[in-house]
N, CA, C and O of each residue as an XYZ file, in Angstrom:
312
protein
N     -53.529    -22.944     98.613
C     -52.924    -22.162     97.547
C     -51.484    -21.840     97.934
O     -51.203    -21.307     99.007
N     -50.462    -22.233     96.888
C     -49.214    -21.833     97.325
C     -48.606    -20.691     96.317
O     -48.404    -20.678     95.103
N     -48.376    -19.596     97.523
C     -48.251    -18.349     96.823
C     -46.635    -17.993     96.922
O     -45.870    -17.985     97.886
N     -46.423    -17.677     95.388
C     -44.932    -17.729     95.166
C     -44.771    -16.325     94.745
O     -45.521    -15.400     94.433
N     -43.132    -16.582     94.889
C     -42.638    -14.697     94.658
C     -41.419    -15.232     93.397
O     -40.468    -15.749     93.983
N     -41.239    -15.234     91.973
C     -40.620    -15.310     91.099
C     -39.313    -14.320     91.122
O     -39.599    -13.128     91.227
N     -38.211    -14.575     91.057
C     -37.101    -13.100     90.617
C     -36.103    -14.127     89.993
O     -35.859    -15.292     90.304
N     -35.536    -13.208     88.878
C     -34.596    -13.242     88.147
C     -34.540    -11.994     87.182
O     -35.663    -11.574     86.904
N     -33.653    -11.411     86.695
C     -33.270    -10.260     86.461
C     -33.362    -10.085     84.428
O     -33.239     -9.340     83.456
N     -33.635    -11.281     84.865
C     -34.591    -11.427     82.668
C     -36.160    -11.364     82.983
O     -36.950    -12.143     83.516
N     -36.244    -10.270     82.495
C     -37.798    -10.143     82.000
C     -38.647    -10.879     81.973
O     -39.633    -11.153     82.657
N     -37.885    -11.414     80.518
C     -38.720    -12.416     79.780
C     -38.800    -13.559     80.605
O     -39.874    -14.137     80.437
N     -38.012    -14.137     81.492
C     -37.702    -15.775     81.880
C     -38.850    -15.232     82.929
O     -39.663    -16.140     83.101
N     -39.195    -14.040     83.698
C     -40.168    -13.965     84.925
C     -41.332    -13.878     83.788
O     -42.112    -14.824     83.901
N     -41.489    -13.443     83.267
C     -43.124    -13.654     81.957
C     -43.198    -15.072     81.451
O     -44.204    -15.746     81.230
N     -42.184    -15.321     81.341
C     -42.451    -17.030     81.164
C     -42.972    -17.971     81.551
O     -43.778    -18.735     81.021
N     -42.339    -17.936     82.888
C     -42.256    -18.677     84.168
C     -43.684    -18.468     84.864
O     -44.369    -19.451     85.145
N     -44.009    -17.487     85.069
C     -45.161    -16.658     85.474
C     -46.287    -16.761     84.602
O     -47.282    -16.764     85.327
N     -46.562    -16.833     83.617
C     -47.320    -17.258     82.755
C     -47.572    -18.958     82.913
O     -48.681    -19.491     82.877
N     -46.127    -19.740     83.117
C     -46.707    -21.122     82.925
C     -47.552    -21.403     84.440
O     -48.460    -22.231     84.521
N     -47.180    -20.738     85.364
C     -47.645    -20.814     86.854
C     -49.039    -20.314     87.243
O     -49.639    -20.539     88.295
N     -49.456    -19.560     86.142
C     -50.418    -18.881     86.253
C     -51.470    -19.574     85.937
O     -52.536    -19.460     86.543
N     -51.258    -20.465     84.832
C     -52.346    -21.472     84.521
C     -51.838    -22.950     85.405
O     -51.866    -24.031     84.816
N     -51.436    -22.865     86.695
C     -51.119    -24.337     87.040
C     -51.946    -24.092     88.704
O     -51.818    -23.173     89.513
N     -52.872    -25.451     88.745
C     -53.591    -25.039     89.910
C     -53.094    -25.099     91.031
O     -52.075    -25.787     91.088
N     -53.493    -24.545     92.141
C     -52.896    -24.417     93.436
C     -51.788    -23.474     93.426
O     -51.075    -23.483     94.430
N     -51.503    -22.666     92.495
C     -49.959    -21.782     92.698
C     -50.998    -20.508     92.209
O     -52.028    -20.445     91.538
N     -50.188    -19.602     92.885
C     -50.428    -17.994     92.629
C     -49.222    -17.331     92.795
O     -48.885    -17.152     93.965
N     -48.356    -16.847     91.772
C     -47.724    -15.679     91.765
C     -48.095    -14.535     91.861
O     -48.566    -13.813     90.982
N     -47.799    -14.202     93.502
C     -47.812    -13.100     93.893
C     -47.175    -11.667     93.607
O     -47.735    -10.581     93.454
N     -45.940    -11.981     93.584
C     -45.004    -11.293     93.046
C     -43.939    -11.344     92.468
O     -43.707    -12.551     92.396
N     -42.845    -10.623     91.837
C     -41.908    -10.429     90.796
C     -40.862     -9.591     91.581
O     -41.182     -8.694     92.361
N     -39.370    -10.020     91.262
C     -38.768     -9.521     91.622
C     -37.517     -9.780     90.577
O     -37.428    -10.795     89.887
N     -36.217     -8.301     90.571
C     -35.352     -8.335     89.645
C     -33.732     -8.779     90.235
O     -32.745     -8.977     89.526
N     -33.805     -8.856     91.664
C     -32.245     -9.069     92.292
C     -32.573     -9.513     93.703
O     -33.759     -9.530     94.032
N     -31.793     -9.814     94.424
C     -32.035     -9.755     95.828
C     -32.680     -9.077     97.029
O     -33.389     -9.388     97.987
N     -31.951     -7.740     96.392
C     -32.912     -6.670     97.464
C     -33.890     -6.607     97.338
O     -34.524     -6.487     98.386
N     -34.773     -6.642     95.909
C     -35.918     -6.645     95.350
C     -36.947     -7.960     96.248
O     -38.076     -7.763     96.696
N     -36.248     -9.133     96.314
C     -36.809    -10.393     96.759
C     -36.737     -9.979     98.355
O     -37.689    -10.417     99.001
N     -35.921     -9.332     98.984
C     -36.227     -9.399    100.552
C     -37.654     -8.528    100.631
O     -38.721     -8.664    101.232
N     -37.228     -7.800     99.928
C     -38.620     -6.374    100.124
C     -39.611     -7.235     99.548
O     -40.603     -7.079    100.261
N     -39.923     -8.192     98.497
C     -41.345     -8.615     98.733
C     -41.975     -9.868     99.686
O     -43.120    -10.243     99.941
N     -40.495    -10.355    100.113
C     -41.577    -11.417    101.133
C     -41.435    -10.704    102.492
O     -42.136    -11.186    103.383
N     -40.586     -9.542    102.858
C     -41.479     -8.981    103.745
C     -43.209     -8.158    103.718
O     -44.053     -7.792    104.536
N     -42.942     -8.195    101.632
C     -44.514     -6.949    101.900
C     -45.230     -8.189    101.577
O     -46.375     -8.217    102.029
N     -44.875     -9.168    100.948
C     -46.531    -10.226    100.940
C     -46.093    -11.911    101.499
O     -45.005    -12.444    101.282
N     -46.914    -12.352    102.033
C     -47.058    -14.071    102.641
C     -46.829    -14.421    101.560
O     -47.599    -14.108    100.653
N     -46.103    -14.907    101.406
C     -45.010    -15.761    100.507
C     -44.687    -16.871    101.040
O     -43.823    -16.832    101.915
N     -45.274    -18.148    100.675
C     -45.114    -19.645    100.762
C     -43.637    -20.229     99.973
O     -43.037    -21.131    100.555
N     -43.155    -19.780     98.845
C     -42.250    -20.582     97.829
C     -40.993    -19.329     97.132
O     -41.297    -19.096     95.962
N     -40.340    -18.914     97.362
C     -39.447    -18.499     96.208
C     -38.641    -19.179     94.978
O     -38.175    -20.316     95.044
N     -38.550    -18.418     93.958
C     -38.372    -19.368     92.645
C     -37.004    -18.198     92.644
O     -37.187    -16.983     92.708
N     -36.146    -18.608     92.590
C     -34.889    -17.053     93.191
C     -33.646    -18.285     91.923
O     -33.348    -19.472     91.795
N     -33.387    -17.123     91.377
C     -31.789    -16.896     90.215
C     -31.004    -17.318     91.119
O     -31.452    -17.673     92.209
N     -29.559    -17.361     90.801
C     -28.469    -17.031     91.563
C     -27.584    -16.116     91.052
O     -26.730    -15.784     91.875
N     -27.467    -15.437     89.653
C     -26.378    -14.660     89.450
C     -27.237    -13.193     88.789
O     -27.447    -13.024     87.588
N     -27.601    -12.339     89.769
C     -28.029    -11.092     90.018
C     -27.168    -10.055     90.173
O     -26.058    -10.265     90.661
N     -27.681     -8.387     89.653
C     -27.160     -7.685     90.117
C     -27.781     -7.539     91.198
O     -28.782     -8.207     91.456
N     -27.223     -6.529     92.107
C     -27.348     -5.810     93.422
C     -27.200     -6.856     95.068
O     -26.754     -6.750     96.210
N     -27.755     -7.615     94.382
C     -27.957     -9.023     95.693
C     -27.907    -10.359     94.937
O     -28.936    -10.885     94.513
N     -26.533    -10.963     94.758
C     -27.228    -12.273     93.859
C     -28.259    -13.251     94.908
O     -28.853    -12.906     95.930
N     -28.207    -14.650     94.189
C     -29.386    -15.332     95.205
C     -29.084    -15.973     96.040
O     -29.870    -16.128     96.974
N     -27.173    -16.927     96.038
C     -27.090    -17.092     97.446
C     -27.229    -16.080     98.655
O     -27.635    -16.602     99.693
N     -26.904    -14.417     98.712
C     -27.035    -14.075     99.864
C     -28.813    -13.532    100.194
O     -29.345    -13.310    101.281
N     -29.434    -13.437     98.705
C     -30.684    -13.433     99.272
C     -31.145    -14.399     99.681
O     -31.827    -13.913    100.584
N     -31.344    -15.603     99.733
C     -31.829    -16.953    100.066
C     -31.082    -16.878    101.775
O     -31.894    -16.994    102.693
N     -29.945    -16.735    102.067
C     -29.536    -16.605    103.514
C     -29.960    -15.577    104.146
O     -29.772    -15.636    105.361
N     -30.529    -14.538    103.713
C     -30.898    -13.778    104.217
C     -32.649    -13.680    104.495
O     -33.283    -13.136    105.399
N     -33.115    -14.511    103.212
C     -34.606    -14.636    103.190
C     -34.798    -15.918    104.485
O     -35.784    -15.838    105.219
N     -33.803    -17.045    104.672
C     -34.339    -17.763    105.437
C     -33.715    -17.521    106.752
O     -33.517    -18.499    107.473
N     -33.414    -16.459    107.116
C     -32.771    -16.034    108.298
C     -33.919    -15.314    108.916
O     -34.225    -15.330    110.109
N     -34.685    -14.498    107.666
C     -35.487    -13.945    108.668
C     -37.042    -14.184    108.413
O     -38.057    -13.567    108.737
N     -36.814    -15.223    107.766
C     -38.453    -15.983    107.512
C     -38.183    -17.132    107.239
O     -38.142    -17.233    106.013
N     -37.883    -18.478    107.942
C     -37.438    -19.576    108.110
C     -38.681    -20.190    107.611
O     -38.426    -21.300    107.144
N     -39.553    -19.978    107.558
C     -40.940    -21.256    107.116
C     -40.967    -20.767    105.519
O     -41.645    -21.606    104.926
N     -40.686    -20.148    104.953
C     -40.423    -19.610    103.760
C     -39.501    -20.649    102.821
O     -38.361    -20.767    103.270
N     -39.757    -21.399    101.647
C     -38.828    -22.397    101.187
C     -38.406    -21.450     99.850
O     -39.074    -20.748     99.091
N     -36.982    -21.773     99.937
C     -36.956    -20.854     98.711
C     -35.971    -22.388     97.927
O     -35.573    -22.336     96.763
């Protein structure tokens, strides 16, 4: 099972996205996230196999979360 963490800062595009993933086998969205900071704080709180990460966020866009997510969880593919 590959368990993914979704963020982008539209609602709707994470209900979307998350919905089509939800019915696709072998994937589990674990969690949701709205910016960067949001995305570090959940693959430290859950095993997170895949990030599905924006790039133009408030608070943290996704290049520095992605350098920062694989800095400190390198087996983590985002």
């Amino acid at each position: 099972m590959i368990r993914l963490l979704l963020v982008d800062d539209h609602q709707v595009l994470l209900d979307g996205v998350k919905s089509l993933l939800d019915h696709t086998e072998g994937m589990a969205v674990v969690a949701l996230a709205h910016n960067g900071l949001e995305a570090l704080e959940a693959v430290n709180a859950h095993a997170i196999d895949l990030v599905l990460l924006d790039i133009h966020m408030p608070v943290m866009d996704g290049l520095e979360a992605c350098k920062k997510i694989k800095a400190a969880t390198p087996d983590v593919k985002v």
